[in-house]
C-alpha positions as CSV (number, residue, x, y, z in Angstrom):
1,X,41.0,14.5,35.6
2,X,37.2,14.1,35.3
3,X,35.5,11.6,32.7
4,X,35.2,14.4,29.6
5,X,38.9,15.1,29.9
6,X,39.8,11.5,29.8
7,X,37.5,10.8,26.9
8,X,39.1,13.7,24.8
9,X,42.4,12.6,25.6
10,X,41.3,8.9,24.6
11,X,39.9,10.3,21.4
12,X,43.0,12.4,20.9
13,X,45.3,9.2,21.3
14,X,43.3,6.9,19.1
15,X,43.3,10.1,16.0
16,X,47.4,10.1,16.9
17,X,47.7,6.3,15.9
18,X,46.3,7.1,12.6
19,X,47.7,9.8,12.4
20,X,51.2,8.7,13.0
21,X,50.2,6.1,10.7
22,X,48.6,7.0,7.7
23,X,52.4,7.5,6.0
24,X,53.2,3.9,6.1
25,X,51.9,2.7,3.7
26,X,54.1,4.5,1.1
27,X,56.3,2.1,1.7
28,X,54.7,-0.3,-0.2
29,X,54.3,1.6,-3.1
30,X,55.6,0.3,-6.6
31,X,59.0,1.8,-7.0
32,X,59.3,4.1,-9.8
33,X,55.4,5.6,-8.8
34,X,55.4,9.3,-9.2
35,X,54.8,11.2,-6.8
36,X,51.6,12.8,-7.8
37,X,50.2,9.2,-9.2
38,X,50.2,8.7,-5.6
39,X,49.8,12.0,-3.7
40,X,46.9,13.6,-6.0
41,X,44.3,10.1,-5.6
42,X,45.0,10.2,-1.9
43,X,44.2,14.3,-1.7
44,X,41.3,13.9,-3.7
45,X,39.9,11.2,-1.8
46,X,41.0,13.3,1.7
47,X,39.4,16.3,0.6
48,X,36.4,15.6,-1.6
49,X,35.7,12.3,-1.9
50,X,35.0,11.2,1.1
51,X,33.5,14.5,2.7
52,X,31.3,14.7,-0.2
53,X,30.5,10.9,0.2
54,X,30.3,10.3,3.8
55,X,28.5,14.3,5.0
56,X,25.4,13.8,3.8
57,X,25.0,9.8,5.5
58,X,25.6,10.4,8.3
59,X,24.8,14.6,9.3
60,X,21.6,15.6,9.4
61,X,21.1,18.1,6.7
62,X,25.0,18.5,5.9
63,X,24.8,21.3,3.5
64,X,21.8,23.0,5.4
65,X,24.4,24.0,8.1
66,X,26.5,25.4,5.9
67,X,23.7,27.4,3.9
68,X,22.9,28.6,7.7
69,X,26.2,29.6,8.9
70,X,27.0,31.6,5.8
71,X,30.1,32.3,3.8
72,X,31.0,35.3,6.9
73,X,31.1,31.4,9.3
74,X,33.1,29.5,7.0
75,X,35.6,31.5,5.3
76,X,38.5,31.4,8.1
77,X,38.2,27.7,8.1
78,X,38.5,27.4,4.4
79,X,41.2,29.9,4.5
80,X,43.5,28.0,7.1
81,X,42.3,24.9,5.8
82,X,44.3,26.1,2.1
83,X,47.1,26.3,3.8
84,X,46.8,23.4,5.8
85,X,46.6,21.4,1.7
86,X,49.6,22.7,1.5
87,X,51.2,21.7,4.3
88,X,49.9,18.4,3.7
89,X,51.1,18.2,0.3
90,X,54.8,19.0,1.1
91,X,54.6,16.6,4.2
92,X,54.1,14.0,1.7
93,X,57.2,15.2,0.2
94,X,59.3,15.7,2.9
95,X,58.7,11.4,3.6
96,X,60.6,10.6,0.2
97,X,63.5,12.8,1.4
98,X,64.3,11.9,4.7
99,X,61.9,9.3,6.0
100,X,59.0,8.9,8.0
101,X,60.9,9.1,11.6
102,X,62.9,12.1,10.6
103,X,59.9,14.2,8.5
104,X,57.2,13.1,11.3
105,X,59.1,14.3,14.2
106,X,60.1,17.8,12.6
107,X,57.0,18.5,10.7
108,X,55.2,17.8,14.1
109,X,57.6,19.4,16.0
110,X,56.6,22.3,13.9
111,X,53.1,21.8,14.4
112,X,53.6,22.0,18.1
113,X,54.7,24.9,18.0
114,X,52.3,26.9,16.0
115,X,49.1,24.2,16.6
116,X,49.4,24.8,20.1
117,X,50.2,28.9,20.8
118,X,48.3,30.5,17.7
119,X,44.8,29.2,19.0
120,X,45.4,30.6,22.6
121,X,46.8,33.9,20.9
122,X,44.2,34.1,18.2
123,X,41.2,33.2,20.9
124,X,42.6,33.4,24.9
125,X,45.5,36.0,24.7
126,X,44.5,36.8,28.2
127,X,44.9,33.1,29.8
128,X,48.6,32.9,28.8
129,X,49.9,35.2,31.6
130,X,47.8,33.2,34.2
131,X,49.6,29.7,36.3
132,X,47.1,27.2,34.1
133,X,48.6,29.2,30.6
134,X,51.8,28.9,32.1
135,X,51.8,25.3,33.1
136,X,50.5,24.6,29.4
137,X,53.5,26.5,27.9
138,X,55.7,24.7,29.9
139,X,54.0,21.4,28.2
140,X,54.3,22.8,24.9
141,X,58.1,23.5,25.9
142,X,58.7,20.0,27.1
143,X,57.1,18.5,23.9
144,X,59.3,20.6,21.7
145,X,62.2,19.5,23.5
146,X,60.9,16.5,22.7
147,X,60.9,16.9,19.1
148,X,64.1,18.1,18.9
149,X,65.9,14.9,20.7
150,X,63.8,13.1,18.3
151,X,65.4,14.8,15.6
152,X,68.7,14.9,16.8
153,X,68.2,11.1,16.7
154,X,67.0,10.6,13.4
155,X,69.7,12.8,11.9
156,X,72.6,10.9,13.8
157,X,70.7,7.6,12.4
158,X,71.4,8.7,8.8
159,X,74.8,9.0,9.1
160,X,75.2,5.6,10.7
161,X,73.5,3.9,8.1
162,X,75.4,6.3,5.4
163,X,78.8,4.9,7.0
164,X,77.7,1.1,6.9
165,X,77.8,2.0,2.8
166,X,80.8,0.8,0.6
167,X,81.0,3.8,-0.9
168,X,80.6,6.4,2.1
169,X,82.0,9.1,1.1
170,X,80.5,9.5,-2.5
171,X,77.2,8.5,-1.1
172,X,77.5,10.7,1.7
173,X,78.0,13.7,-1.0
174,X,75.3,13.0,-3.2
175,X,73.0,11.9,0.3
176,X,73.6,15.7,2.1
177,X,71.7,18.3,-0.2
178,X,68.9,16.0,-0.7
179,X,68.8,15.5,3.2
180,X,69.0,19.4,3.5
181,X,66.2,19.9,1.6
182,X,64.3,17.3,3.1
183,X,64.9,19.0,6.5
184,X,63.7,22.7,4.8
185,X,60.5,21.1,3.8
186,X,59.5,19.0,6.7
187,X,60.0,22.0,8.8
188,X,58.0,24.3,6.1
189,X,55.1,21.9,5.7
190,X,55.0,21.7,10.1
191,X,54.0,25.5,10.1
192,X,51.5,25.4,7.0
193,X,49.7,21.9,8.8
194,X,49.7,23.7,12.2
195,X,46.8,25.7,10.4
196,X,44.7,23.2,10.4
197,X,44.6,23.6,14.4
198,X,43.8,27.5,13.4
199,X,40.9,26.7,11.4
200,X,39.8,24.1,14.3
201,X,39.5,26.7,16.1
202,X,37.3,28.8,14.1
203,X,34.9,26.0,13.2
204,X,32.3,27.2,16.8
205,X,29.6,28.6,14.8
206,X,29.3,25.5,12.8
207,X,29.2,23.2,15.7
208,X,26.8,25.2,17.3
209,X,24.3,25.4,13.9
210,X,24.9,21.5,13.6
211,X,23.8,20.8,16.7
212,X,21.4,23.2,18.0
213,X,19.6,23.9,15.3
214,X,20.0,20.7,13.2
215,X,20.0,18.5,16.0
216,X,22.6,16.3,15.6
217,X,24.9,14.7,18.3
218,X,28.8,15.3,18.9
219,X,30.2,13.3,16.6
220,X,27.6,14.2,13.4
221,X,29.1,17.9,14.4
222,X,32.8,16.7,14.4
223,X,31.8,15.3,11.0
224,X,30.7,18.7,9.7
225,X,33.7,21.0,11.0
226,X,35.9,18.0,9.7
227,X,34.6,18.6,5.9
228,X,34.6,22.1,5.5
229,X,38.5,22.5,6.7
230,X,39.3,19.5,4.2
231,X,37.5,21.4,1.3
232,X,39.7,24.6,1.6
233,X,42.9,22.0,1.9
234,X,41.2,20.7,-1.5
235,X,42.3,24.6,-3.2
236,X,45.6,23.7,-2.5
237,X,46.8,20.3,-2.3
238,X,44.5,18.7,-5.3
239,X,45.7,21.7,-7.6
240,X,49.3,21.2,-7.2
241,X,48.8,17.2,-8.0
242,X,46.9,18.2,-11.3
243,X,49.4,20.2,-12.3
244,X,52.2,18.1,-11.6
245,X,49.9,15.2,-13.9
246,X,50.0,17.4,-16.7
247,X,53.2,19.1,-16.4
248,X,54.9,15.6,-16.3
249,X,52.2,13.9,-18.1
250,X,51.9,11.1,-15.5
251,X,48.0,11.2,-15.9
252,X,48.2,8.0,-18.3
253,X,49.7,5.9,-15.7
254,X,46.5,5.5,-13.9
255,X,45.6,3.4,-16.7
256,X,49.4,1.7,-16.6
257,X,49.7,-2.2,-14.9
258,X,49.4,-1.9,-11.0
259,X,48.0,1.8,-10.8
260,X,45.1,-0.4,-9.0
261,X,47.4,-0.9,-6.4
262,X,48.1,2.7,-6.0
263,X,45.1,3.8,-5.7
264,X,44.3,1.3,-3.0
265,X,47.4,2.1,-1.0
266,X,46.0,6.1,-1.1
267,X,42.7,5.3,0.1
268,X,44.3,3.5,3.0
269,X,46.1,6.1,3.7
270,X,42.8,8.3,3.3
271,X,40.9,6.4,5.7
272,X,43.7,6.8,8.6
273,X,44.1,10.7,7.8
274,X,40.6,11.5,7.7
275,X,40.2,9.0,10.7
276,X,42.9,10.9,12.5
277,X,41.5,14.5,12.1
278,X,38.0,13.3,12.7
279,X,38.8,11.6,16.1
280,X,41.2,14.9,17.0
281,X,37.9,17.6,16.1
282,X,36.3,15.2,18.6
283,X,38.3,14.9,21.3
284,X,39.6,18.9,21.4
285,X,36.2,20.6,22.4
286,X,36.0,18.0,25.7
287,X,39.3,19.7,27.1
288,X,37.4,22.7,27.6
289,X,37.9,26.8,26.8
290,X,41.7,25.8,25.7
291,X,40.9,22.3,24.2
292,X,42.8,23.1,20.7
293,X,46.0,24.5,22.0
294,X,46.4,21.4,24.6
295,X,44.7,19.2,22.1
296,X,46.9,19.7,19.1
297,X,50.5,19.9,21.2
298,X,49.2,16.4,22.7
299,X,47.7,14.8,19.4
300,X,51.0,15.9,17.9
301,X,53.5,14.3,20.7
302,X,51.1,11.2,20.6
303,X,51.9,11.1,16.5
304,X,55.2,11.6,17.0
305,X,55.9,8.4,18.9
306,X,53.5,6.5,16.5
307,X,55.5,7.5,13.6
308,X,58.8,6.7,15.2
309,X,57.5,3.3,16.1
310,X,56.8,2.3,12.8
311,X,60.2,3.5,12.1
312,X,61.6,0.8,14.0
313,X,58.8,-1.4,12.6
314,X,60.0,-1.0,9.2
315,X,63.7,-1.3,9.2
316,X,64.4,2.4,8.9
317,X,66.6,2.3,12.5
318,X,68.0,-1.0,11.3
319,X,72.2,-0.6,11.4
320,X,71.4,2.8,13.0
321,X,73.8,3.9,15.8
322,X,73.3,2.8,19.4
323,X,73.7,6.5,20.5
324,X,70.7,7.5,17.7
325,X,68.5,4.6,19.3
326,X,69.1,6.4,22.8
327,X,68.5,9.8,21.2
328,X,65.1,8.8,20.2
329,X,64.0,7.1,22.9
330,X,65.0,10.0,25.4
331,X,62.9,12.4,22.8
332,X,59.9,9.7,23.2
333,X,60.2,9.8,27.2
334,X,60.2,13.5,26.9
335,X,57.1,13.7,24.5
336,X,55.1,11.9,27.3
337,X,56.4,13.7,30.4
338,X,55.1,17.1,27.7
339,X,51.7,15.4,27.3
340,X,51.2,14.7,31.1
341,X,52.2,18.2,31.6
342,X,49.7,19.3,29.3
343,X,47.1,17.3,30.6
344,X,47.4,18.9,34.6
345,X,47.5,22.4,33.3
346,X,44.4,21.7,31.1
347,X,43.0,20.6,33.8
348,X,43.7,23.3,36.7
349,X,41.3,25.9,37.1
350,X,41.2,29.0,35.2
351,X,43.2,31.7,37.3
C-alpha cells in the first residue's frame, strides 16, 4: 500500500472515531428532554452554523466557488445531501429505540450497502465486472456479514437484559413493538445516510474550482464539498425539528432551567459529526478512481466497532448474555477482515 493509501485510510479511521462517537453523548442528556429540544440545536449547528461560520475562515473565497461552479455543479449534492438530513434525522431516532450498539450497527450496515455500490454504479459501472471490482465486493460482502453478526448480537443482548427484569413478561410485551420500530427506522435512516456517500461523489467539480482556480490546498477543498452536502441535509433535517417545536410547542424550553446544558451536549455532538464527515471527504479522494465506494464501506465498518465499544463503555452490554458478547465480537473480527479486504482490492491495479 503506498503512502496516499495509508493516509486516506488514516484519515478514514480517525473520521470513524467521531463518527462512531458523536451519539454518546445523548446519554447524558436531562431525562425528560424532547427530542427535538435536542435534535433540532445539534442539526442547525451541523448544517448551518458551523459551515456558515467556519467556510469563509478558513477557504479562500468560500462562496466564490460556489458562484463559479453554478447551480448545474451543486444541485446533485444538495439533492442527496436532503436526503442524507433525513437520514440523519431518523438515525437520531432510531438511538432512543434501541440503542446506540443496535441502531449504529444496522443503520451502518445499511450504509454499507448502498454507500459503497451506488458510487461505483452511478460513476464506474464498468470496474465492477473486473478482479479489483470483484475483490471490493467481496469486501463489501464481508463487512455486511459483519453487520449482521453485530446485529444478531445486539438483538440477543435485549432479550438477556429483558429476562434479568422482575416483570419479564409484561415488560417484554410492552418492550417488542417499540424494538420493532426501532429496527424499521434504523434500517430506513441507513439507506437515506448512505446518500451522503452519493453526493460525495458528485462534489468533483467543486474540488477542482476550489483548488485550481481558487488555489487552496486539500483540506480547504474537503472544507468546501463538506458545506454544501450539509446545506441540502439543512432542507430536511432542520425543518422536521421546527416543526416538531411548534407542533409540540417545546420551543419555550430553550429558555427552561438546564436547556444550557442541552445545547452544549448538541454542539459536542456537532463538532464529532462534522469532524467525522470532514476527515472522511478527506481521506476518500487519496484511495484513488474508486475512493468513495471503498472509503465509505471502510469508514462505516471502522464506526461500527467504535459505536459498539462505547456500548460496552457505557453499560448497555452490562447483564447481556455471554453468547450476545460472542456474537458481537465475531461481527467486530469480521468488520476488520471486510476492511482489509477492501483495502488490497483498492489497491490492486485496475484490470
Amino acid at each position: 500500500m503506498d503512502s496516499g493509501l495509508f493516509v486516506g485510510f488514516v484519515y478514514l479511521l480517525l473520521g470513524a472515531v467521531c463518527g462512531g462517537s458523536f451519539g454518546l453523548p445523548t446519554k447524558y442528556v436531562r431525562q425528560g428532554t424532547p427530542w427535538e429540544n435536542l435534535w433540532g440545536p445539534f442539526f442547525l449547528f451541523v448544517t448551518v452554523a458551523m459551515p456558515f461560520a467556519l467556510g469563509p475562515l478558513l477557504v479562500k473565497d468560500f462562496f466564490a466557488v460556489y458562484g463559479h461552479v453554478g447551480l448545474a455543479g451543486l444541485l446533485m449534492p444538495l439533492g442527496f445531501g436532503f436526503l442524507w438530513g433525513a437520514g440523519s434525522m431518523t438515525l437520531g431516532m432510531s438511538f432512543a429505540f434501541i440503542g446506540l450498539s443496535l441502531a449504529y450497527s444496522l443503520n451502518y450496515g445499511a450504509q454499507i450497502i448502498f454507500g459503497a455500490l451506488a458510487p461505483m454504479a452511478l460513476h464506474h459501472r464498468e470496474r465492477i465486472v473486473t478482479a479489483q471490482g470483484g475483490v471490493i465486493l467481496l469486501g463489501v460482502a464481508a463487512c455486511v456479514v459483519g453487520v449482521v453478526l453485530s446485529g444478531r448480537a445486539g438483538i440477543l443482548k435485549d432479550r438477556s437484559s429483558r429476562k434479568t427484569n422482575a416483570d419479564t413478561a409484561d415488560a417484554g410485551t410492552r418492550q417488542q413493538p417499540r424494538m420493532l420500530v426501532g429496527l424499521i427506522i434504523a434500517i430506513l435512516s441507513g439507506f437515506l445516510c448512505a446518500c451522503y456517500g452519493v453526493a460525495a461523489s458528485y462534489t468533483g467539480p467543486i474540488a477542482v474550482a476550489a483548488q485550481t482556480q481558487f488555489g487552496n490546498e486539500p483540506w480547504q477543498v474537503s472544507c468546501t464539498t463538506t458545506a454544501v452536502i450539509l446545506w441540502g441535509g439543512a432542507g430536511s433535517a432542520c425543518l422536521y425539528c421546527a416543526f416538531l417545536l411548534t407542533k409540540n410547542r417545546t420551543w419555550r424550553n430553550f429558555a427552561a432551567p438546564g436547556a444550557g446544558s442541552t445545547l452544549l451536549i448538541a454542539l459536542v455532538m456537532a463538532l464529532l459529526h462534522n469532524g467525522a464527515i470532514y476527515l472522511f471527504n478527506l481521506g476518500f479522494p487519496l484511495l484513488g478512481d474508486l475512493g468513495v465506494s471503498v472509503g465509505y464501506a471502510s469508514f462505516m465498518s471502522f464506526a461500527i466497532i467504535v459505536g459498539n465499544i462505547h456500548g460496552f463503555r457505557t453499560g448497555e452490554w452490562k447483564g447481556a448474555s455471554r453468547q450476545s458478547v460472542a456474537w458481537v465480537l465475531l461481527g467486530i473480527a469480521v468488520l476488520v477482515v471486510g476492511v482489509c479486504i477492501l483495502a488490497a482490492g483498492n489497491a490492486m491495479s485496475q484490470t
